[in-house]
N, C-alpha and C positions, 0 to 999 in steps of 0.2 A: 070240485072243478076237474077230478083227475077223467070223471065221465067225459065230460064236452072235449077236454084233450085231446083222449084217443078217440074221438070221431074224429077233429081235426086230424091227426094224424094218419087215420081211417082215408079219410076223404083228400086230404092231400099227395095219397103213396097211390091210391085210384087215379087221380087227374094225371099223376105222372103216367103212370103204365101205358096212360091215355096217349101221351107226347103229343098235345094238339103243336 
């Protein structure tokens, strides 16, 4: 599970930079 994580974390620290 440590793969799917760091997409989540991947994918969560992108939507930030995002700042909808």
């Amino acid at each position: 599970m440590k793969e799917l994580q760091s997409v989540l974390v991947v994918l969560y620290d992108v939507h930030g930079r995002i700042d909808l």
